[in-house]
Steps between C-alpha positions, in 0.01 A plus 500: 500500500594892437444796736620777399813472308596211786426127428336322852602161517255238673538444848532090434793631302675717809444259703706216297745783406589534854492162648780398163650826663543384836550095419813603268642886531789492776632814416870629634615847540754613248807711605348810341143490636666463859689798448160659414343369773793658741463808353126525480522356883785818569305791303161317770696611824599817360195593399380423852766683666413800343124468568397455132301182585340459824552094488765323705767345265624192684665188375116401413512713300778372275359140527167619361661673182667144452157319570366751217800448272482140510149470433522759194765255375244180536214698331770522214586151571876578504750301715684790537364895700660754277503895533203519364318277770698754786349797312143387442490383926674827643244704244221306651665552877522834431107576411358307765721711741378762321137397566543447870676848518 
């Protein structure tokens, strides 16, 4: 089905998608999206320090951009979390904390 300019796929569909997902994606954190994921845990406590967000950054933190990261990289059903996994979990990090705010 369309809506939109967006193509829905059936929920039967999602639902097999993810369970292949989960049953065969083990994906593993390459060198450059852990340097992302420092940084984008760094630029965090700064951004707390100086009051920009309101949110505590704690080590929790980090673990949930890497929770985030990972399961970008399943939904792409990659064995590996690349930059581009970091950058779509810290943008998502960063409007929730904007929500809350």
């Amino acid at each position: 089905e369309v809506f939109g300019r967006r193509k829905i796929v059936r929920a039967e569909f999602l639902r097999k998608y993810i369970q292949y997902a989960r049953a065969t994606c083990h994906p593993s954190l390459s060198d450059e999206a852990l340097e992302d994921l420092t940084e984008a845990y760094v630029e965090l406590r700064q951004r707390m320090r100086t009051r920009e967000i309101e949110m505590r950054v704690t080590p929790r933190s980090l673990e949930s951009i890497i929770r985030l990261s990972t399961a970008h990289a399943k939904m792409r059903l990659s064995s590996t979390v690349e930059k581009e996994d970091v950058q779509a979990a810290y943008e998502l990090l960063k409007r929730a904390v904007a929500v809350v705010a």
